[in-house]
C-alpha positions as CSV (number, residue, x, y, z in Angstrom):
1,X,-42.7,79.0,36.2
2,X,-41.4,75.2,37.2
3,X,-40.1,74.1,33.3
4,X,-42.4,70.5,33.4
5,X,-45.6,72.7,33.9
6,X,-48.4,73.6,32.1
7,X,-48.1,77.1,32.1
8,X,-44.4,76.8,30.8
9,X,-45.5,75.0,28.0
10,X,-48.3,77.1,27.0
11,X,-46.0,79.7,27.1
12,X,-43.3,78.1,25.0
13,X,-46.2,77.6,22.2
14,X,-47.0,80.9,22.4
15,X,-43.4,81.9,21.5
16,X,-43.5,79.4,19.0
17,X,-46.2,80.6,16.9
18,X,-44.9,84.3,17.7
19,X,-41.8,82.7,16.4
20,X,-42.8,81.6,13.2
21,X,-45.4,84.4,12.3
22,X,-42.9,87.7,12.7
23,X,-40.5,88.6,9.9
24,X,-37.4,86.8,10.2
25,X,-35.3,89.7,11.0
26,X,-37.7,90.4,13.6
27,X,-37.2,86.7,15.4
28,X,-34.8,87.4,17.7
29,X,-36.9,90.0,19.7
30,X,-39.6,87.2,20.3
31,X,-36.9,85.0,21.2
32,X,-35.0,87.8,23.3
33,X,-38.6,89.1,24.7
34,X,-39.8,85.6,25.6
35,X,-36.2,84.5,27.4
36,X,-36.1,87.5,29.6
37,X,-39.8,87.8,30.6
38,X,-39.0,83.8,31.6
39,X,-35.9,84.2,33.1
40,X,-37.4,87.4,35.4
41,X,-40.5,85.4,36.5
42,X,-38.1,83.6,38.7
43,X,-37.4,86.8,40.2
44,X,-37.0,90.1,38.7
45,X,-33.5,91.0,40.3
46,X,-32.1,88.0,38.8
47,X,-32.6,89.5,34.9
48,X,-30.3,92.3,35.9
49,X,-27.2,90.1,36.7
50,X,-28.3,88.4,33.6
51,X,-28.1,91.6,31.3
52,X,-25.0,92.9,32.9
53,X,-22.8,90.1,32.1
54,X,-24.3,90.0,28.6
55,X,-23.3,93.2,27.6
56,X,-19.9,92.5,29.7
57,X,-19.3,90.0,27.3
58,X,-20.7,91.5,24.2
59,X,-18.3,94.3,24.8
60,X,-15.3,92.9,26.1
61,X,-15.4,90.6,22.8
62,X,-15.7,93.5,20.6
63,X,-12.6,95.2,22.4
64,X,-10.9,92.0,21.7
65,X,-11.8,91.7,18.3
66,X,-10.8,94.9,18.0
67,X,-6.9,95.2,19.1
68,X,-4.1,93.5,17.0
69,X,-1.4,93.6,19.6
70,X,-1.4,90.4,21.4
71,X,-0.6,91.9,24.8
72,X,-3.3,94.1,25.0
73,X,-5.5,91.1,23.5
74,X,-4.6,89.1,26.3
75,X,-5.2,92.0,28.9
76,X,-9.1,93.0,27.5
77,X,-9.8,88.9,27.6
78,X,-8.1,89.4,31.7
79,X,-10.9,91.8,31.9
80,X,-13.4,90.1,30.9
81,X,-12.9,87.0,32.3
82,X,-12.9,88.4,35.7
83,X,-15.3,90.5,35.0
84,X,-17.7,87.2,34.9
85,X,-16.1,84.8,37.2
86,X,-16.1,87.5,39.4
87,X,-19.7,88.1,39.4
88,X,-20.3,84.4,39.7
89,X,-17.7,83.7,42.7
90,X,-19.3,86.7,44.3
91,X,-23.0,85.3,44.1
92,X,-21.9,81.7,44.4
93,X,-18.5,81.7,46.4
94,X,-18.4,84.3,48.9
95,X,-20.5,82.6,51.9
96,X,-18.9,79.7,50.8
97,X,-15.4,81.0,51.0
98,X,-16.7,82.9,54.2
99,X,-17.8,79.8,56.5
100,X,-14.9,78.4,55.7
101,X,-12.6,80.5,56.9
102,X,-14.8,80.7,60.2
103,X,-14.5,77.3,60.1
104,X,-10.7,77.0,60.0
105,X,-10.1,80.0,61.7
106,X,-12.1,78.4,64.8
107,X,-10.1,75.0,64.2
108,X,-6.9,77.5,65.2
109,X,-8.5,78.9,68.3
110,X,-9.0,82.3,66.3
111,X,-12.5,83.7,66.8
112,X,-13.9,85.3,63.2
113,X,-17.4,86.8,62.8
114,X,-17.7,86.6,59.4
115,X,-18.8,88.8,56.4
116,X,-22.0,86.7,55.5
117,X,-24.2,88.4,52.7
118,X,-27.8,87.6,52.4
119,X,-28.3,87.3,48.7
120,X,-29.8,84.7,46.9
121,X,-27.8,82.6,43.8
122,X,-29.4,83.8,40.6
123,X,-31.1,80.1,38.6
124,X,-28.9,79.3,36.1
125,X,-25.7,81.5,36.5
126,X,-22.9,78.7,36.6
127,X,-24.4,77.9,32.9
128,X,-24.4,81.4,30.9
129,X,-21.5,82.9,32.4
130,X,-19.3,79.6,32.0
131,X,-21.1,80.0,27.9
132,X,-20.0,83.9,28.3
133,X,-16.2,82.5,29.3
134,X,-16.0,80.2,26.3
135,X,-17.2,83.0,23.9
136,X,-14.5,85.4,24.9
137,X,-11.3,82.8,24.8
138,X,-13.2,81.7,21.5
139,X,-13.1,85.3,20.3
140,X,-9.2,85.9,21.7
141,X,-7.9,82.6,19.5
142,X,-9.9,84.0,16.9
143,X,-12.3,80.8,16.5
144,X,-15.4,82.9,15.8
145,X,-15.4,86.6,15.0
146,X,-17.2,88.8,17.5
147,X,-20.7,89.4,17.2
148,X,-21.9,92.7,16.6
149,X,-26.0,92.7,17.1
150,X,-26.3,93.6,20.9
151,X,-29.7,91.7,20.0
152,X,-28.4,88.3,17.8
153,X,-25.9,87.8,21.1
154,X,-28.1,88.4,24.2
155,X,-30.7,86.0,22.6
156,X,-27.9,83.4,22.1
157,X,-26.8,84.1,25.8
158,X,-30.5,83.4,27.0
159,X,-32.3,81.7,24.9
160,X,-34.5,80.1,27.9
161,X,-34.9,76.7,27.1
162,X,-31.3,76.2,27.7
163,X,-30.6,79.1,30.2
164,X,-31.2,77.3,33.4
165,X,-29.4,74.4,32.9
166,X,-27.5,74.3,29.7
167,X,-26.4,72.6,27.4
168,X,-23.8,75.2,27.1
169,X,-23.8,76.0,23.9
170,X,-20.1,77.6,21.3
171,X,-21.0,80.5,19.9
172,X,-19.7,78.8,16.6
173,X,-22.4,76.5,17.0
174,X,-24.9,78.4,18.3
175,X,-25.3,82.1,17.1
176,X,-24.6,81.3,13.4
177,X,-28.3,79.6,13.7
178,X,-30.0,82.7,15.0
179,X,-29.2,84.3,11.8
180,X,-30.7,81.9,9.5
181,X,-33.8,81.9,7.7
182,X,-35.3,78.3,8.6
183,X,-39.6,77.6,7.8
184,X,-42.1,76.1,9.9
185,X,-41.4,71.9,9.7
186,X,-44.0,69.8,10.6
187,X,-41.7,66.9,10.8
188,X,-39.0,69.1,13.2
189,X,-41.3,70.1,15.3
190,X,-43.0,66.1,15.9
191,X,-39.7,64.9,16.3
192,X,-38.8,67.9,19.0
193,X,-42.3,66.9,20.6
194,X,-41.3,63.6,20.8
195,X,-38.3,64.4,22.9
196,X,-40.1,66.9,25.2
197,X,-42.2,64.0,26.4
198,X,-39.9,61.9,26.6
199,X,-37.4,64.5,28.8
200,X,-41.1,64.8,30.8
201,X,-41.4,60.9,30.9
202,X,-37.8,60.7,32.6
203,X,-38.2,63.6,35.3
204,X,-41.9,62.8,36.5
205,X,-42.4,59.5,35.8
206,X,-38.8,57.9,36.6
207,X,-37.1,60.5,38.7
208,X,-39.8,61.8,41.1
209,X,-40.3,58.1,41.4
210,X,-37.1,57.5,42.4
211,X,-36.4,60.5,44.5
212,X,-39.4,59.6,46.9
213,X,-37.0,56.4,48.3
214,X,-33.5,58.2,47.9
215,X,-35.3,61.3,50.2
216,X,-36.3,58.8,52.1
217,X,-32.5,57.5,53.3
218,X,-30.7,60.9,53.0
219,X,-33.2,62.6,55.2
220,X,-32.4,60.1,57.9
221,X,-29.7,57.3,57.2
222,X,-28.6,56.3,60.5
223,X,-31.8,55.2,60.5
224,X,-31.1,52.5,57.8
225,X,-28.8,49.4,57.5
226,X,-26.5,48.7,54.8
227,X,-28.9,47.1,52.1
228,X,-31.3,50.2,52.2
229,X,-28.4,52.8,51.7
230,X,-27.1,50.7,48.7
231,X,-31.0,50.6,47.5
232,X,-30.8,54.5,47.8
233,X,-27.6,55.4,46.2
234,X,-28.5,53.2,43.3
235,X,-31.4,54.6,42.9
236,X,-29.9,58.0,43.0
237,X,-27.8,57.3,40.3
238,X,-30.6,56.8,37.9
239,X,-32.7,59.6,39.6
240,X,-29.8,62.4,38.7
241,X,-29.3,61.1,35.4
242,X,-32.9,61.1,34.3
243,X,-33.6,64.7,36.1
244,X,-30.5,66.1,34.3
245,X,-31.0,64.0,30.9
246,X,-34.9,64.5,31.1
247,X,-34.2,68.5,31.6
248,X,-31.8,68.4,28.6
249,X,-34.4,66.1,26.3
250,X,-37.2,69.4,26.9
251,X,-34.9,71.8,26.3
252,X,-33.0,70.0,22.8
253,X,-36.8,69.3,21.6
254,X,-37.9,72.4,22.0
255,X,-34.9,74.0,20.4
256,X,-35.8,71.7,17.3
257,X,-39.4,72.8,17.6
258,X,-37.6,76.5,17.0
259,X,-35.5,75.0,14.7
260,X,-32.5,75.6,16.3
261,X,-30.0,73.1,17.3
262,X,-28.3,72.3,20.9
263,X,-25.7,70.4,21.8
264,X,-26.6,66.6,22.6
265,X,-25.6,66.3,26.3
266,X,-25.8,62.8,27.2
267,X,-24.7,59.5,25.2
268,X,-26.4,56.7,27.7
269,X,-23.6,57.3,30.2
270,X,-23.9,54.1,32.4
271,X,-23.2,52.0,29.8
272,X,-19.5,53.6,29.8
273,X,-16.8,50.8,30.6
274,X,-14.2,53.5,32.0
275,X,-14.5,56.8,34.0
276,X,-13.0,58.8,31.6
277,X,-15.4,57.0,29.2
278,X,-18.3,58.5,31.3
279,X,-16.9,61.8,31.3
280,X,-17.1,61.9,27.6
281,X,-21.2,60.8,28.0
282,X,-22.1,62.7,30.6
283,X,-23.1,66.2,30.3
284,X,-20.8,66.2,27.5
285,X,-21.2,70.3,27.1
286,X,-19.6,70.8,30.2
287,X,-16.8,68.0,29.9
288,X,-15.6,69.3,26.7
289,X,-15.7,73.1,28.2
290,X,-13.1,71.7,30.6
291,X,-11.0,70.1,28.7
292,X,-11.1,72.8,25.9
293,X,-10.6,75.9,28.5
294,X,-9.3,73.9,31.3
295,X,-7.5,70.7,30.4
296,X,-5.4,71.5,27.7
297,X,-4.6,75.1,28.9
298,X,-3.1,73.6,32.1
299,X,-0.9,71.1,29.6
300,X,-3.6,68.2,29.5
301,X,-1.4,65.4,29.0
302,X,1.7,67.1,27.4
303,X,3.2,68.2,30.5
304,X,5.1,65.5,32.8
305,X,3.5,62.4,34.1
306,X,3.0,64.3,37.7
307,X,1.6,67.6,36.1
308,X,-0.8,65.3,34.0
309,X,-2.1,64.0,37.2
310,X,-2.5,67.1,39.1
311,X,-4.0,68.9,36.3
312,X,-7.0,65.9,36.4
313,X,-7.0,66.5,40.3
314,X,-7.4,70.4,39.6
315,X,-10.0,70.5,36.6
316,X,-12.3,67.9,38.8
317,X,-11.8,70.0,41.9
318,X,-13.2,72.7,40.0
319,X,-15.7,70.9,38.2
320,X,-17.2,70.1,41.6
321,X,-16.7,73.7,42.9
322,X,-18.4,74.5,39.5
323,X,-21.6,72.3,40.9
324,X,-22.3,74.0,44.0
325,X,-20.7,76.0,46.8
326,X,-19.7,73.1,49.1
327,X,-17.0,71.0,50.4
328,X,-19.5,67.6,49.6
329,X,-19.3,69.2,45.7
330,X,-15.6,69.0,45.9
331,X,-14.8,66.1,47.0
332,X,-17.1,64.4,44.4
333,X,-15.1,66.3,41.6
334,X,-11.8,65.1,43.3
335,X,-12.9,61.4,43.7
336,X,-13.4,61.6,40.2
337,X,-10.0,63.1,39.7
338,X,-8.7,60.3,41.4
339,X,-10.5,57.7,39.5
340,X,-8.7,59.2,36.8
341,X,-5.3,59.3,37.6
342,X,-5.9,55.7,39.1
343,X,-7.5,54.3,36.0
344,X,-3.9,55.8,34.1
345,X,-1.5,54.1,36.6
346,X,-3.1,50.7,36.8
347,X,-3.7,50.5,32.8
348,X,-1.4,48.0,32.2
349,X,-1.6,45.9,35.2
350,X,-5.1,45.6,34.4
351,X,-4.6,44.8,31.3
352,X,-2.2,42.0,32.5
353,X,-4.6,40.6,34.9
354,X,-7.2,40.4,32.1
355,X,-5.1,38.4,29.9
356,X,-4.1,36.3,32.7
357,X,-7.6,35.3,33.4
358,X,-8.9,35.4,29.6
359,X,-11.1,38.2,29.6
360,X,-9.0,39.7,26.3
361,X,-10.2,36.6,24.7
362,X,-14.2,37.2,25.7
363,X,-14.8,40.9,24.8
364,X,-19.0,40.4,26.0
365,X,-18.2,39.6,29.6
366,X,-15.4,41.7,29.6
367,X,-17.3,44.7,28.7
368,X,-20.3,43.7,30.7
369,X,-17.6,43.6,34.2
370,X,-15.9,46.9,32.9
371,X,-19.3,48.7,32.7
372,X,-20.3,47.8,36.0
373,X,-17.3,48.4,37.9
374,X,-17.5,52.1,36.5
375,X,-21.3,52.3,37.6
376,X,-20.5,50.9,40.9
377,X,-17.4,54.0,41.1
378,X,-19.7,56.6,39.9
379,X,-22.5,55.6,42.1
380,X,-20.2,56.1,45.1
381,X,-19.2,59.3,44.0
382,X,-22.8,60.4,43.6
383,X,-22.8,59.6,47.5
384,X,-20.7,62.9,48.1
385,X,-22.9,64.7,45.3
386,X,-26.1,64.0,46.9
387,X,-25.2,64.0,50.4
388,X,-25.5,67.2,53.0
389,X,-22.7,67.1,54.4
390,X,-19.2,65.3,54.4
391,X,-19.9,63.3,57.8
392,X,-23.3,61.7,56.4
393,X,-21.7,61.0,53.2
394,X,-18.7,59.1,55.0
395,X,-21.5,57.7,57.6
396,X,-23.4,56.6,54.2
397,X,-19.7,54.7,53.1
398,X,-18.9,53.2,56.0
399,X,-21.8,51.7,56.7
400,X,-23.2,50.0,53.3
401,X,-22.0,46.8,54.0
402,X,-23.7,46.9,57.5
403,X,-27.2,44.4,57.6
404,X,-26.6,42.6,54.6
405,X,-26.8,39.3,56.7
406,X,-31.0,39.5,56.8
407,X,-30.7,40.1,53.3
408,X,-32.5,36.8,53.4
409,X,-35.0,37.3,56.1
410,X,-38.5,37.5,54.9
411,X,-39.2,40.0,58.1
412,X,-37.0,42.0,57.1
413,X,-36.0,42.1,53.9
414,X,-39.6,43.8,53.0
415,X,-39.1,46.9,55.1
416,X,-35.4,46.9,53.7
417,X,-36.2,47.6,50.5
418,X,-40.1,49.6,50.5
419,X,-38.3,52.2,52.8
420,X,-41.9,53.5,54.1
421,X,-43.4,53.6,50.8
422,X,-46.0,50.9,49.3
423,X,-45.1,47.9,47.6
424,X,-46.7,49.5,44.5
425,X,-44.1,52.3,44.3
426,X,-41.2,49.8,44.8
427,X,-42.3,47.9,41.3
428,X,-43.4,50.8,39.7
429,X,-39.7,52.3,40.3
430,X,-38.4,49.1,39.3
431,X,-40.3,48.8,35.9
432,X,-39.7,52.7,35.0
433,X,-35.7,51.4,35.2
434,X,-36.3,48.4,33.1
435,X,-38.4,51.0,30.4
436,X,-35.6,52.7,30.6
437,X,-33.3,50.2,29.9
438,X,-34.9,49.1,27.3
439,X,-35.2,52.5,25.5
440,X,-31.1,52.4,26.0
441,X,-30.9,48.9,24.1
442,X,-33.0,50.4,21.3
443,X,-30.6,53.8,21.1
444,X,-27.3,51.8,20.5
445,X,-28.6,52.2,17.1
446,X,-30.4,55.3,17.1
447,X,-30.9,58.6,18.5
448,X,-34.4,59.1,20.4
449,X,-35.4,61.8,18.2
450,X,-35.4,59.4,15.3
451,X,-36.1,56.2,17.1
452,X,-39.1,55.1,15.9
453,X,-39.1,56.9,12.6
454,X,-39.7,53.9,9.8
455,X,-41.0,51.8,12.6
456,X,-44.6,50.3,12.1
457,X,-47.3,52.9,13.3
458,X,-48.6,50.3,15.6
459,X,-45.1,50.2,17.0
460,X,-44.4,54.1,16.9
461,X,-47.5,54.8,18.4
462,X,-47.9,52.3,21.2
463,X,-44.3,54.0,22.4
464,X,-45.6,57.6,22.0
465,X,-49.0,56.0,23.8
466,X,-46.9,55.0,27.1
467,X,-45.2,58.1,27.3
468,X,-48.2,60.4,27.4
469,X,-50.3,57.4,29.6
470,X,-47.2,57.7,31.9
471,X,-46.7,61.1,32.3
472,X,-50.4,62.0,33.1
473,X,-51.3,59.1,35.3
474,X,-48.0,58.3,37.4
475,X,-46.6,62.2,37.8
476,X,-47.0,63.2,41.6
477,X,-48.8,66.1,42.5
478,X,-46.0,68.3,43.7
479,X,-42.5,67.7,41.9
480,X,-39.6,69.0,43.0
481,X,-37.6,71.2,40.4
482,X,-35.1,69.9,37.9
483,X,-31.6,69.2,40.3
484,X,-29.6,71.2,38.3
485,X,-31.2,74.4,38.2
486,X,-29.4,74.9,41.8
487,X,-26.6,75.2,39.9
């Protein structure tokens, strides 16, 4: 049931109604009922990995909440963090872990067969068991007592529009709301609407846009000179965000429509002037789970200057293990790392430099250069993310400053930049980023759910016309799934 479909959202108004018609004590079975029988039309086997780290977690917090001797405290949260890690790095790690041993193993001379297994990762798992992980350490500090309806927690483990893809959601946030007796509101559930189409407008409309040229280049790059690989990876950068982002917008709405809250995931994150700035707009669920069960365990910033370093290296490593089972992951989460521990060693000198030149005195441009050095840092990172393997991500860098002599070449420069497609899907991706932009400018003052509330209803509804007009006419056919659902 692709989540952008019609049948997914006839279903999720189906719930809804359930939702709102059954006695409130009764409300999380329809939620409970709904997320499973959604999760298990992926495929059945999946909801069994599903319900066993549930109840892994359900218990392991009640052991913990149970014991007042710190050791034994710390040994039931051991248990039960390796009882899901170790689930996920089995599903998700072991092939990985596997082929490259093989791989340096053969580098030696060694021959190795191998212990391949032939399952498939379950949708979703990085997400719920990384939400499972936080809810026991948050139990262990004693943040949030444990919760003790087997029903109340699985619904807040899988409540399905967030299961696939996050946000990943505190249980001191979350399960506290599944409690509470909320009514029907009209004006909740418009403003949830509005951000359902607009998540819709970003995935089909921009994204699947976008991804028809980035396929394009990635399928075959050598193919392509230096101005057509930029093209691509810049127009990658706006395709992940708006897949993820647009994913996120369907799933916050419709948690409003519920009347349930979720975790705002993004904050406009190429308008960020640093790359730790970005890290604190982009999926902002998952930054904060690293630095809260991550970061700061490791020492954060407290230990030495060195240790402060490595831990960035280490947490980013992860974070790009985290994203998928590949060394292209990795070294995306470590070029980040780096950008970190670079942007803390050349703080001052840059800061120098700037006064030398001025820019301290003209905060506008300054911010303006700031904001695009970091998208032009992320962007090359997204090469790794997006590539299939590290030799056509390095091919991809190495070669983007190759061709841009016939930038100005009128024989050229066309089939430079349409990339086999039609002039008309060139501008069309062009004008979906300046919407886009646009949209942006408007949300440095306001969130999108209330936008256009108080506007004139010319205004409001000439915005909500565009989206709808949008979706139906410019969607293609056949769109792939939401990126992160690999994960």
């Amino acid at each position: 049931m692709d989540f952008y479909s019609p049948e997914f959202f006839a279903f999720s108004l189906a719930v809804l109604a359930l939702y709102f018609v059954v006695p409130v004590r009764l409300r999380w079975v329809v939620l409970l009922a709904a997320s499973y029988s959604f999760y298990a039309a992926f495929k059945a086997a999946y909801l069994g990995i599903l319900v066993f780290c549930t109840l892994a977690a359900y218990g392991g917090a009640l052991a913990i909440n149970r014991c007042e001797a710190r050791q034994t405290r710390r040994l039931m949260l051991i248990a039960g963090l390796v009882c899901q890690l170790g689930i996920l790095g089995i599903f998700k790690y072991v092939n990985f872990l596997d082929a490259s041993l093989g791989q340096l193993l053969g580098w030696g001379g060694m021959a190795y067969s191998g212990v391949a297994l032939t399952f498939i990762v379950p949708v979703g798992i990085s997400f719920y068991v990384f939400q499972n992980v936080s809810y026991l350490v948050d139990v262990y500090r004693r943040d949030v007592p444990a919760e003790r309806h087997p029903g109340i927690f699985a619904a807040y483990v899988a409540f399905f529009p967030k299961l696939l893809s996050g946000p990943i959601e505190r249980a001191s946030q979350f399960l506290p709301q599944l409690s509470e007796h909320s009514r029907f509101d009209a004006e909740r559930f418009t403003n949830g609407l509005k951000l359902v189409c607009w998540g819709l407008f970003k995935k089909l409309v921009i994204a699947e846009r976008l991804a028809a040229f980035v396929n394009v280049v990635y399928a075959d790059p050598q193919a392509y000179s230096g101005v057509s690989l930029a093209l691509a990876c810049v127009f990658y950068s706006f395709q992940i965000y708006c897949d993820f982002s647009g994913y996120t917008d369907i799933a916050i709405g419709l948690g409003q429509m519920f009347g349930l809250r979720l975790t705002d995931n993004f904050n406009r994150p190429y308008s960020a002037t640093s790359i730790s700035d970005f890290w604190r707009r982009w999926h902002i669920s998952l930054s904060s789970w690293l630095r809260d069960y991550l970061y700061i365990p490791l020492g954060g910033n407290r230990a030495g200057v060195l240790r402060h370093y490595l831990n960035y290296l280490v947490v980013f490593g992860l974070c790009g293990l985290w994203h998928g089972a590949s060394w292209t992951f990795v070294a995306w989460g470590l070029l980040h790392g780096f950008y970190l521990v670079c942007g803390r060693i050349t703080a001052k000198p840059r800061a120098a430099l700037a006064a030398a030149v001025g820019l301290d005195r003209k905060p506008a441009p300054a911010r303006c250069l700031k904001i695009l050095i970091t998208f032009i840092l992320v962007t090359l990172a997204w090469i790794f993310f997006r590539a299939e393997s590290l030799s056509q991500a390095f091919y991809i860098l190495g070669h983007l400053f190759s061709g841009w002599e016939n930038l100005f070449a009128a024989e050229a420069l066309g089939p430079m930049l349409l990339l086999t497609k039609s002039r008309t899907d060139l501008v069309l991706a062009v004008l979906s980023l300046v919407f886009l932009g646009v949209v942006h400018a408007l949300e440095r003052h306001e969130n999108m759910r209330r936008l256009f509330a108080g506007r004139p209803l010319w205004a409001r509804f000439a915005f909500y016309y565009v989206l709808v007009a949008g979706i139906l006419l410019l969607s293609p056919p056949n769109a792939a799934n939401f990126i992160y659902f690999q994960f």
